[in-house]
Every structure is written in structure tokens, then in C-alpha cells.
SENUNU-496126 format. One line per field, with one value per residue: x, y, z of N, C-alpha, C, O in turn. Coordinates in nm, 2 decimals, padded with zeros to 4 digits. Layout:
N
nc1 [X	...]
nc2 [Y	...]
nc3 [Z	...]
cac1 [X	...]
cac2 [Y	...]
cac3 [Z	...]
cc1 [X	...]
cc2 [Y	...]
cc3 [Z	...]
oc1 [X	...]
oc2 [Y	...]
oc3 [Z	...]
END
This chain:
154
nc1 [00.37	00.44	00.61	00.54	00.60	00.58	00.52	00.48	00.32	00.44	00.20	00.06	00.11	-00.04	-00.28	-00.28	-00.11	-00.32	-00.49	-00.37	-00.32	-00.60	-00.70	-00.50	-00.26	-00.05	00.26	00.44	00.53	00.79	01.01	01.15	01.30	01.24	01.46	01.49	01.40	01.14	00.87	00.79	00.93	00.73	00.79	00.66	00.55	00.34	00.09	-00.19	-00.55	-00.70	-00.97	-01.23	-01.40	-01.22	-01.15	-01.16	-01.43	-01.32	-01.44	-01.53	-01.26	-01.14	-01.32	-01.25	-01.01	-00.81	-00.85	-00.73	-00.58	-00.46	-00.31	-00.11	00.04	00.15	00.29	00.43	00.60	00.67	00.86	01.07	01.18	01.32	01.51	01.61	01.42	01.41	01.48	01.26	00.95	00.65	00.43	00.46	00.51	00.26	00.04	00.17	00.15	-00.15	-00.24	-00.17	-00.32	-00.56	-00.59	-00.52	-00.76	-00.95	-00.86	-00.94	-01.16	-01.25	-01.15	-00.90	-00.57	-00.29	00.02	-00.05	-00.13	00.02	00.23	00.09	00.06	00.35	00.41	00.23	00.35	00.61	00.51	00.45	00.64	00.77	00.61	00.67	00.53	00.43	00.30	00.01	-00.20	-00.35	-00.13	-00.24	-00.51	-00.45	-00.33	-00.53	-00.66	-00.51	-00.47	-00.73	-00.78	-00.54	-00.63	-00.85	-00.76	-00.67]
nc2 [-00.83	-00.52	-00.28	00.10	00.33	00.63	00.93	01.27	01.60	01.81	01.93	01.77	01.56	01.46	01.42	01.22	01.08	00.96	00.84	00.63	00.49	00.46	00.24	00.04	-00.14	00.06	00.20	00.48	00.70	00.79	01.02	01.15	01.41	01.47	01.42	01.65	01.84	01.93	01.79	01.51	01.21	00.92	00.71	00.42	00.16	-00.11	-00.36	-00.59	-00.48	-00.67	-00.86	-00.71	-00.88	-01.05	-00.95	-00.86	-00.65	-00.32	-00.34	-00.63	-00.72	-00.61	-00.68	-00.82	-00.73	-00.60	-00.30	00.02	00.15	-00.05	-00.21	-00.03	-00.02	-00.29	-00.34	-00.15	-00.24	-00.44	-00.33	-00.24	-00.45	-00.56	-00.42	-00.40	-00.37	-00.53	-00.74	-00.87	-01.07	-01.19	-01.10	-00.96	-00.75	-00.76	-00.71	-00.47	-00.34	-00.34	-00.21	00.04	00.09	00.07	00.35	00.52	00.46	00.59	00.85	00.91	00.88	01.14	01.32	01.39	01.51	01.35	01.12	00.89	00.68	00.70	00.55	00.30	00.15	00.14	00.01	-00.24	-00.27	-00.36	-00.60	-00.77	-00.82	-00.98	-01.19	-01.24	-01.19	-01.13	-00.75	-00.76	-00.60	-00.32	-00.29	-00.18	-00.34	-00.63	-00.65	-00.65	-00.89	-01.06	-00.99	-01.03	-01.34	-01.46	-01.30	-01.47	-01.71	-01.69]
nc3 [-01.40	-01.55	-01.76	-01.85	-02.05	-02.10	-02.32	-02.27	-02.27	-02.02	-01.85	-01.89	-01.73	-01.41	-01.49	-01.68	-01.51	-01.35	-01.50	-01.55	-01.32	-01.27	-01.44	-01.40	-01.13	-00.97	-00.96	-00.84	-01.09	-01.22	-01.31	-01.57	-01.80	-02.20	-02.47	-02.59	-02.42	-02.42	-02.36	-02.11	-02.01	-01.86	-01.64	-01.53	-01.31	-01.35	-01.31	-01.35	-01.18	-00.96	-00.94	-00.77	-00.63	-00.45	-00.27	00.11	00.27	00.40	00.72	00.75	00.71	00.94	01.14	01.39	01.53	01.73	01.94	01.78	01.99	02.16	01.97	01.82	02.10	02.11	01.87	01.91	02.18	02.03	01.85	01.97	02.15	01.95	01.75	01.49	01.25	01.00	01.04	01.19	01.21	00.99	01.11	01.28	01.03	00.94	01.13	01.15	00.96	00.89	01.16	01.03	00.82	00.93	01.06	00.83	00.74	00.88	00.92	00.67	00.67	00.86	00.70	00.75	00.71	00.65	00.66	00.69	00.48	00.37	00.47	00.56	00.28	00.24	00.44	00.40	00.19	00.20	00.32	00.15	00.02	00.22	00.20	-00.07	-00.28	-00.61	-00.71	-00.79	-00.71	-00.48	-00.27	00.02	00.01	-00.04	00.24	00.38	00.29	00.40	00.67	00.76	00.68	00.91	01.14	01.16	01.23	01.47]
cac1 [00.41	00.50	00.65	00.47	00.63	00.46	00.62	00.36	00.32	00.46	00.13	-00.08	00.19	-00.09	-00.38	-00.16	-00.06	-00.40	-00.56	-00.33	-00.40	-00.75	-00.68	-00.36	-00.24	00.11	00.36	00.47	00.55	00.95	00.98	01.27	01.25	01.27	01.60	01.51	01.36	01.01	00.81	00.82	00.93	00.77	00.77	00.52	00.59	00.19	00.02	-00.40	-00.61	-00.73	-01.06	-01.28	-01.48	-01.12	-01.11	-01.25	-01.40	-01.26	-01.55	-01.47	-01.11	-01.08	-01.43	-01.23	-00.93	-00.81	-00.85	-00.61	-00.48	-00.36	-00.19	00.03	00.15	00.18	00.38	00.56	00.65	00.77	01.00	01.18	01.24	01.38	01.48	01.60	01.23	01.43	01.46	01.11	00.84	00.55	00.32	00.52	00.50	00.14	-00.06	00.16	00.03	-00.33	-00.29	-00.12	-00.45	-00.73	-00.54	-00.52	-00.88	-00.96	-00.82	-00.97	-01.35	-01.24	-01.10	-00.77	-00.45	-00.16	00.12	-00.12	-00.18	00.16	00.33	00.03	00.10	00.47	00.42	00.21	00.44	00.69	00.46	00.43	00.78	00.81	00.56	00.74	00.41	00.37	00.25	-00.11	-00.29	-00.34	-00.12	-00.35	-00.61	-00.39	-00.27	-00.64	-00.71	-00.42	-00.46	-00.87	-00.70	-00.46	-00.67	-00.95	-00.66	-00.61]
cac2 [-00.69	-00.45	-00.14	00.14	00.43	00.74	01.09	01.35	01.74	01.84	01.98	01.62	01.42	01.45	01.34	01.03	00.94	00.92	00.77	00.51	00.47	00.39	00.12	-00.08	-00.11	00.09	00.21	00.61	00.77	00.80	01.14	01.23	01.54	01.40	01.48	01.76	01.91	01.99	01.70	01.49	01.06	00.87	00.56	00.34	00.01	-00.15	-00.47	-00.56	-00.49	-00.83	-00.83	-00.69	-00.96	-01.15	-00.85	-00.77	-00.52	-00.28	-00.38	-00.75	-00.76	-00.55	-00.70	-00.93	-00.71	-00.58	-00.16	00.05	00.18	-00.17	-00.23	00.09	-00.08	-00.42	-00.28	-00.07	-00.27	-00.53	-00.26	-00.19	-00.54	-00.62	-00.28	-00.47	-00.40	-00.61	-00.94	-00.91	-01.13	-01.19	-01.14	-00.76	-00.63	-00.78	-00.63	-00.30	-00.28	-00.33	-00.11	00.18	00.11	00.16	00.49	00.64	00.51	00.72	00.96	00.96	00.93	01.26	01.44	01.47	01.51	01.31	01.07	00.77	00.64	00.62	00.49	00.19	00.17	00.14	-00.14	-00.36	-00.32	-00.46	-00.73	-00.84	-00.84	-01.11	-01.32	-01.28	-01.15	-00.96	-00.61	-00.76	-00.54	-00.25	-00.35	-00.20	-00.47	-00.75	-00.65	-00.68	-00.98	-01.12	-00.99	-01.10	-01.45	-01.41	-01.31	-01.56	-01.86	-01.66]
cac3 [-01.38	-01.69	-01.74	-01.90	-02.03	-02.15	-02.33	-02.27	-02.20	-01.86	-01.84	-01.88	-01.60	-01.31	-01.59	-01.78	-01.38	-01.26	-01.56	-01.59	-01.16	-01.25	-01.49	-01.32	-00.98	-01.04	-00.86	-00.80	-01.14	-01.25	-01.43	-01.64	-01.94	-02.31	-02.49	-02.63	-02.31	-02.43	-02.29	-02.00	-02.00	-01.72	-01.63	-01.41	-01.30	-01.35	-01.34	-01.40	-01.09	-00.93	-00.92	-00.61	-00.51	-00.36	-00.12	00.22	00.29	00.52	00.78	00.73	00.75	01.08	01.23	01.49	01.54	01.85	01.92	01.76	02.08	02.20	01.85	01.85	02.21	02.05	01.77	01.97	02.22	01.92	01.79	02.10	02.18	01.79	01.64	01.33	01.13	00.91	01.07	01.24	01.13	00.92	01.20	01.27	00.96	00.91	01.21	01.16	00.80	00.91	01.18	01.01	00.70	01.03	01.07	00.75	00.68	01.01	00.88	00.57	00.74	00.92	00.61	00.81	00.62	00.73	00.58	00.72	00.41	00.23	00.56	00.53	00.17	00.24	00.53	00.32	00.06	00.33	00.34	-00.01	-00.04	00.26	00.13	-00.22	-00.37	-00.69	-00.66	-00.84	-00.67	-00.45	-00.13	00.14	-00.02	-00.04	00.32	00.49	00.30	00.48	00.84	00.78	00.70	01.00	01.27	01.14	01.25	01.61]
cc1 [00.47	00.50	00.59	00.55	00.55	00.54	00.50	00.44	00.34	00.31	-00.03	-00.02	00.06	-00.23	-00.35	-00.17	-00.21	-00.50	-00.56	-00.32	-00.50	-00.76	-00.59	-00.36	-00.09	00.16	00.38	00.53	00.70	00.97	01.13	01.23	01.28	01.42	01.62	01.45	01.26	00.88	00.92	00.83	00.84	00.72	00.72	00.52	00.42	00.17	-00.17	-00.41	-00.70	-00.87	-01.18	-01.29	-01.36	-01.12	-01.22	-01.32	-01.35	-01.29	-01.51	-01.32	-01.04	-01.18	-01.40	-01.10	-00.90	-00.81	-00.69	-00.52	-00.39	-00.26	-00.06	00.07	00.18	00.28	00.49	00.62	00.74	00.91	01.11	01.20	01.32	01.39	01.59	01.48	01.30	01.38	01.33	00.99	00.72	00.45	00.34	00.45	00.33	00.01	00.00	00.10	-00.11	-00.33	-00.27	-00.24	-00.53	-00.67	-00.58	-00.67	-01.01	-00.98	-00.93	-01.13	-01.38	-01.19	-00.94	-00.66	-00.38	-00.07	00.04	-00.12	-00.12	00.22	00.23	00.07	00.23	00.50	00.34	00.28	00.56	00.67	00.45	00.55	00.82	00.74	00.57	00.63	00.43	00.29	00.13	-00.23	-00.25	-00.26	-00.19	-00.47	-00.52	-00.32	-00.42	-00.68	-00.61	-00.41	-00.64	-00.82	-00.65	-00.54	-00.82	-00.90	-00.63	-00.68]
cc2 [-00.64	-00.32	-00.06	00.28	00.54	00.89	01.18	01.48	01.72	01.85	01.88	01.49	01.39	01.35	01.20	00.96	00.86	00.85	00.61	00.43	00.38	00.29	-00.03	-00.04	-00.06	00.12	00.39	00.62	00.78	00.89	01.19	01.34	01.42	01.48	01.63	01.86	01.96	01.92	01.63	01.33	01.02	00.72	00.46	00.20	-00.02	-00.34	-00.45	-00.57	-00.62	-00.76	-00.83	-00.79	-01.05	-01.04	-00.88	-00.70	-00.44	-00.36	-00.54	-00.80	-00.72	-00.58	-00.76	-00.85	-00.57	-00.38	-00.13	00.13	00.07	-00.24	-00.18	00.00	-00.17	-00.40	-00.20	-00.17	-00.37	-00.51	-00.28	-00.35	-00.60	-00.47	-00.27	-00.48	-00.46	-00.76	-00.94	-01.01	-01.12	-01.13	-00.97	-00.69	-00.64	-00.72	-00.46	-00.22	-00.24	-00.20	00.03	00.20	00.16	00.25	00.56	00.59	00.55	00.80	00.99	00.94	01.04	01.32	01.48	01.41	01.45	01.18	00.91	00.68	00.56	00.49	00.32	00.13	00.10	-00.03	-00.30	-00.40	-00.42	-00.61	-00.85	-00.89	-00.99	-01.22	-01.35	-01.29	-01.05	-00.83	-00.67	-00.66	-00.43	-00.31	-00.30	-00.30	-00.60	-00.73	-00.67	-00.81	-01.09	-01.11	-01.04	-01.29	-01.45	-01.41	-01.40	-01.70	-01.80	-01.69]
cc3 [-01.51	-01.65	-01.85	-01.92	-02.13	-02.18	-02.35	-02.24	-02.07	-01.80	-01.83	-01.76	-01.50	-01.41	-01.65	-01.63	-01.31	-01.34	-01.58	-01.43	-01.17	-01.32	-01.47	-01.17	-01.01	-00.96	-00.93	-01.01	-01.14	-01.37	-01.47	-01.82	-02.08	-02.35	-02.52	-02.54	-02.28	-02.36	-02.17	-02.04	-01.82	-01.73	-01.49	-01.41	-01.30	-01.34	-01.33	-01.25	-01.09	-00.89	-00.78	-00.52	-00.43	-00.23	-00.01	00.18	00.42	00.73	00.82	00.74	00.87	01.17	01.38	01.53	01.70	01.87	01.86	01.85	02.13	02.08	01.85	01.98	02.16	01.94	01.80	02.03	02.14	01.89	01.87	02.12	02.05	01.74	01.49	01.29	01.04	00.89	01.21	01.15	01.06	01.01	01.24	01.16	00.89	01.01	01.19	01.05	00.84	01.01	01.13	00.87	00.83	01.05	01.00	00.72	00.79	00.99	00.75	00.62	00.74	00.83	00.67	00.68	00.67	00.63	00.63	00.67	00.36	00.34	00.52	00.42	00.19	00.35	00.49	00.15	00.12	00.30	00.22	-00.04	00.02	00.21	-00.02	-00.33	-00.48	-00.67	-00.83	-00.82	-00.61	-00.30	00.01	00.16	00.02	00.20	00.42	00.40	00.38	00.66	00.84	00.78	00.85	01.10	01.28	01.25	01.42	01.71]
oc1 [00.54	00.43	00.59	00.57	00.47	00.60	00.43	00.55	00.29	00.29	-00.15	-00.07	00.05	-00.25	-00.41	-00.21	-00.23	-00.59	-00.64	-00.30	-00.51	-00.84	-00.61	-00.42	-00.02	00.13	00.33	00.57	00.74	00.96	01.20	01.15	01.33	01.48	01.71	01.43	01.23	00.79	01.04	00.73	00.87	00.64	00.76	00.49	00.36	00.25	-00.24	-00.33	-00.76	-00.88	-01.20	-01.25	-01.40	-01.10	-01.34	-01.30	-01.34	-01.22	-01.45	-01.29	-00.93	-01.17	-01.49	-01.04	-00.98	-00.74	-00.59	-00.40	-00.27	-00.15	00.05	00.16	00.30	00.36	00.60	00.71	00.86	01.02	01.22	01.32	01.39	01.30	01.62	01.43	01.22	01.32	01.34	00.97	00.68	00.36	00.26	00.36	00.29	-00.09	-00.07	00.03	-00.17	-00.41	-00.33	-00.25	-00.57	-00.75	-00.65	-00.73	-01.13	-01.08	-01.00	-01.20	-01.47	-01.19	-00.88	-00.66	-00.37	-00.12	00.09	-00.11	-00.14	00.24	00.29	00.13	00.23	00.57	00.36	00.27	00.60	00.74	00.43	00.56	00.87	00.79	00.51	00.62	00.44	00.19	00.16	-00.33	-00.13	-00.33	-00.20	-00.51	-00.54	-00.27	-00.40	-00.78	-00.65	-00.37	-00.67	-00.84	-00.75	-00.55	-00.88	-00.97	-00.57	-00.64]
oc2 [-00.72	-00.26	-00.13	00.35	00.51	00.95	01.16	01.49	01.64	01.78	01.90	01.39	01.27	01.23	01.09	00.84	00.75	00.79	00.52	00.31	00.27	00.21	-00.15	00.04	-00.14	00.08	00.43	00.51	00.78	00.87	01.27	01.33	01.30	01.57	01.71	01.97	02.02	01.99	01.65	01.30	01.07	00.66	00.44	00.13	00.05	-00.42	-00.35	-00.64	-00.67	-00.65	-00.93	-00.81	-01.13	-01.06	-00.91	-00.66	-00.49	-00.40	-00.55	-00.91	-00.76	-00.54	-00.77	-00.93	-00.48	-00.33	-00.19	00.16	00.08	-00.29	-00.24	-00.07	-00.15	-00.49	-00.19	-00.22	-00.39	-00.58	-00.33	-00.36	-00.70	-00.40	-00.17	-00.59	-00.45	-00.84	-01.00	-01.00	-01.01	-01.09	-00.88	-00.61	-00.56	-00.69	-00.36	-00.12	-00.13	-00.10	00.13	00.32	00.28	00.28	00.65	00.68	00.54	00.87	01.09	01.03	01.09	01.44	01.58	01.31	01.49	01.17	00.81	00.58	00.44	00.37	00.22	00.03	-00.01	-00.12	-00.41	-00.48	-00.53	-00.71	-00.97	-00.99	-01.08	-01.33	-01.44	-01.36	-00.93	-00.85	-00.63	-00.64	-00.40	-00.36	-00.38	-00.35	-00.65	-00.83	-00.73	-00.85	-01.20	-01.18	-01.11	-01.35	-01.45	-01.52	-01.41	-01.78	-01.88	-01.67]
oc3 [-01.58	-01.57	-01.95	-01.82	-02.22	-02.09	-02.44	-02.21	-02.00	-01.70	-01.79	-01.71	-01.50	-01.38	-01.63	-01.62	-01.26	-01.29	-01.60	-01.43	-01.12	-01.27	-01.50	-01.10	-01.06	-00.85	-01.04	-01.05	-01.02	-01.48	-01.40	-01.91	-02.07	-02.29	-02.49	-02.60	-02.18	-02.30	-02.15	-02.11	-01.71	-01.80	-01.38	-01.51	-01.22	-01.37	-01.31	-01.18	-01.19	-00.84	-00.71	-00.41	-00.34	-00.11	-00.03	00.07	00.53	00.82	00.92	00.78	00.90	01.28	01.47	01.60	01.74	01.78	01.88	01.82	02.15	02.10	01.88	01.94	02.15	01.95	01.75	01.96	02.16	01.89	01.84	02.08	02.07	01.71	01.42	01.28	00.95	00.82	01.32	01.03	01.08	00.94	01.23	01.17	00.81	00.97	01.21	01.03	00.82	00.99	01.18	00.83	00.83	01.14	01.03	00.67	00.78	01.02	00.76	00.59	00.68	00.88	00.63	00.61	00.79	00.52	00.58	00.74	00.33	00.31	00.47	00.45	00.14	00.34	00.52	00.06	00.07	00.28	00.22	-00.11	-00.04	00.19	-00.08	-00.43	-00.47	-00.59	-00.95	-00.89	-00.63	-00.21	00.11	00.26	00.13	00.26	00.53	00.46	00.42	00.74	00.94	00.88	00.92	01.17	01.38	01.32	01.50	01.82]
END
């Protein structure tokens, strides 16, 4: 992992963020002014994108997996009996990741707008963290090669 920082036009932040997107797998953008207040600093936590062929694909890592209506209950009912999402297990924050990815890539079939994506996003980042993984990659990838793993063993 390395940090990348970049002093650009206010006016190139969305361009710089998404160029430097398509080359690393990074993390959200950290934007403060330069001193003299005319440009923009930001700073992007990155590492190299691992290469495809370790992934699933979507198709492949959810081919054995149980509907997404019985998840949400399975997930739910998890919560409510543990509502420490802290000290829940691998196995929690690993089916909630996958199912909160077949959501947002539902969503994104359907063109619908919704926070689907990040919240996925945010629960296989969860997941990375318990299994003490660097952020090498994209964590929605790293999160279905791990539930295709996972429910391969069930």
C-alpha cells in the first residue's frame, strides 16, 4: 500500500480521482486547499490492482448461494441476536458483504440509484480488516472470492 498525493486545479479533482481509480485500487480521495489557496492537495491511499483472472466472476461466486431474500433474514436475524457487529464473526460479516454486493449489482442491472454499493464496499472492507488483508484490491472482488471459497466448503 502507498500514498499518493497530488496538487492540482480544483477544477481537475474529479479527473486526477478517477484516473488515478483506473490505475490502483484506492481509497476515497482526502482533499485539503494548498497554502496559498489556489489549488487543491489530495491525498489517496492506493495499492496495484491484482490481477483479474484470481477473481470470480459475479456469476461464479454467487452460483451456489442461497436467495437474497433468505440472506437479509439470516443477517438479520444474526444482528438481533449479537448487536455488537463488532464481535460477530467471519462468517457475519462475510455473507453480509456478498449479500449487500448481489444488491447493489441489482441495482446496478436496473440503473437504480441507491447507497447499495458503498454500504457493500464498506462491509467487505469490514472483512478485509478481519482477515488482516491489505486493501490489494477492489474489496467487493476480494469479498466474492471469499464467499465463492466459503460456500464451496458448505
Amino acid at each position: 500500500m502507498f500514498e499518493i498525493r497530488v496538487i492540482c486545479d480544483p477544477a481537475d479533482i474529479v479527473r486526477v480521482s478517477r484516473a488515478l481509480a483506473a490505475a490502483f485500487a484506492t481509497s476515497s480521495a482526502r482533499q485539503y486547499p494548498t497554502r496559498d489557496g489556489e489549488r487543491a492537495r489530495l491525498y489517496i491511499t492506493a495499492n496495484h490492482v491484482a490481477e483479474p483472472a484470481q477473481w470470480p466472476t459475479t456469476e461464479e461466486a454467487y452460483a451456489l448461494a442461497p436467495s437474497i431474500i433468505s440472506e437479509i433474514g439470516w443477517t438479520a436475524r444474526t444482528a438481533a441476536d449479537r448487536p455488537d457487529y463488532d464481535g460477530l464473526n467471519r462468517e457475519f460479516w462475510l455473507r453480509k458483504a456478498a449479500l449487500l454486493d448481489r444488491i447493489a449489482l441489482s441495482d446496478e442491472a436496473d440503473s437504480v440509484t441507491s447507497d447499495a454499493a458503498d454500504l457493500a464496499t464498506r462491509a467487505a472492507q469490514r472483512l478485509m480488516e478481519l482477515d488482516a488483508t491489505p486493501v490489494i484490491c477492489d474489496p467487493r472482488h476480494y469479498c466474492r472470492q471469499q464467499y465463492a471459497a466459503w460456500v464451496k466448503n458448505q
